[in-house]
C-alpha positions in Angstrom: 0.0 0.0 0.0 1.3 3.4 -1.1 1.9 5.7 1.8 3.7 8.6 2.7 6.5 8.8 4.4 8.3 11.4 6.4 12.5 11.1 6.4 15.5 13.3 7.1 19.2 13.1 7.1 20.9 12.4 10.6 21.6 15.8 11.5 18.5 17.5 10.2 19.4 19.8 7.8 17.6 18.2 5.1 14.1 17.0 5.1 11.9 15.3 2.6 8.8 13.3 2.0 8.6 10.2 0.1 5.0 8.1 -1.5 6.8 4.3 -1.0 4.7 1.0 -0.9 6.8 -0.9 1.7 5.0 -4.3 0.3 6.9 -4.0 -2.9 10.7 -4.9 -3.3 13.3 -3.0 -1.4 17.0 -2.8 -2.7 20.2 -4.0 -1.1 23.4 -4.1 -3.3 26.8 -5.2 -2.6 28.8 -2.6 -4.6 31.5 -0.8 -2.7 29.4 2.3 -1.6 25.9 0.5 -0.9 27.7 -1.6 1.2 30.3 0.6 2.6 27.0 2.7 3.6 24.8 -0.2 4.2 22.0 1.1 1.6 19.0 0.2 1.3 16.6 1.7 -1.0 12.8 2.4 -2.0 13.1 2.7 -5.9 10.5 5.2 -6.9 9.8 7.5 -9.3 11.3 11.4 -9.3 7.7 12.7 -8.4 7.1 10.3 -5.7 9.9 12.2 -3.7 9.8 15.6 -2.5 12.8 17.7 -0.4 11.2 20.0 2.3 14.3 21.5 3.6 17.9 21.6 3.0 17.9 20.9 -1.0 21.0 23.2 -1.0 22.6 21.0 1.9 22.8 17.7 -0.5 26.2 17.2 -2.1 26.3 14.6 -5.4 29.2 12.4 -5.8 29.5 10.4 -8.8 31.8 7.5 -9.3 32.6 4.5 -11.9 30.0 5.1 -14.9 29.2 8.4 -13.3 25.9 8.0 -13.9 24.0 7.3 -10.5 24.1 10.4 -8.4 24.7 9.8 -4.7 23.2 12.8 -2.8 24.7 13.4 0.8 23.9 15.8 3.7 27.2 18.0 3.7 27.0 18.3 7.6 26.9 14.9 9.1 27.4 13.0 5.4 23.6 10.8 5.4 23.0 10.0 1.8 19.3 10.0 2.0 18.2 9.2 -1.8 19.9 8.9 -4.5 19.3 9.6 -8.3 19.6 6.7 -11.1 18.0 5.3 -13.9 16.1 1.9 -14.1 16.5 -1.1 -16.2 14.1 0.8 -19.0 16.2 3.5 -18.8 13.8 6.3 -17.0 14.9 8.0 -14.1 14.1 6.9 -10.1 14.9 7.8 -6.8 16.3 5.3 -4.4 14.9 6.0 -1.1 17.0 5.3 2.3 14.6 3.8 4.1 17.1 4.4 6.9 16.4 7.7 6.3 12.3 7.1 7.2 11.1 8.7 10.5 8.0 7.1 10.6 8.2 3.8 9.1 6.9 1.5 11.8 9.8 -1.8 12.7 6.6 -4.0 11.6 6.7 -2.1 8.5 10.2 -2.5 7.6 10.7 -6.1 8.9 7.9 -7.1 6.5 9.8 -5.0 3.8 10.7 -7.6 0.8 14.6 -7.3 0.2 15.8 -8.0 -3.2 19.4 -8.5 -3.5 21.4 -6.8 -6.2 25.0 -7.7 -7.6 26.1 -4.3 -8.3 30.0 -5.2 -7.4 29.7 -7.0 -11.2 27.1 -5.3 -12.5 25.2 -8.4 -13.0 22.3 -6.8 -11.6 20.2 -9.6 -13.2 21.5 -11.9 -10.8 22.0 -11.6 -6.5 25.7 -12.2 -5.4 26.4 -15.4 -3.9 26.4 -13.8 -0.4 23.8 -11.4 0.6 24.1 -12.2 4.8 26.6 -9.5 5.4 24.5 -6.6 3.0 
């Protein structure tokens, strides 16, 4: 069920609400910021996400295909969405559902993980592994 969500950085400084069905598949990769970060994202689409406060707080690194956009809080470094583009090639928002202040632990322990080999971009496919994600 679609709902709407209420999230925010660590520190504040930048607020947002996200429309996320938490019965649909969430996102874990094992490429070396996902897991470096520990990840896990609510793929929706760009108007499904709206910044309240702090737009101007985000910093975007890009790395390897320099294509995804990682978006980070520049005071306490919380990456709470990032930008990318799906399998069809349109654009999405991963949502940290860390980053959710009012998702409910019954909510996010029902949450369907899907497991995603980014490390080899065989994103097709889950890594052998997925315990330590």
């Amino acid at each position: 069920m679609l709902k709407t969500y209420r999230g925010s950085c660590h520190c504040g400084a930048v607020r947002f609400e996200a429309d996320i069905d938490l019965t649909q598949p969430t996102y874990r990769c094992n490429c070396s910021i996902c897991a470096r970060n520990r990840f896990w994202a609510a793929v929706v689409k760009p108007s499904a996400v709206r910044v309240l406060e702090g737009k101007g707080e985000l910093v975007q690194y890009l790395f390897n295909s320099m294509q995804n956009e990682h978006r980070f809080c520049r005071t306490c470094g919380v990456r709470p969405y990032g930008i990318g583009r799906s399998g069809e090639d349109m654009e999405v928002y991963g949502v940290n559902i860390g980053c959710l202040e009012d998702a409910t632990p019954e909510e996010l322990a029902a949450a369907p993980i899907q497991y995603v080999d980014g490390k080899n971009d065989n994103w097709q496919h889950p890594p052998a592994i997925v315990s330590y994600l």
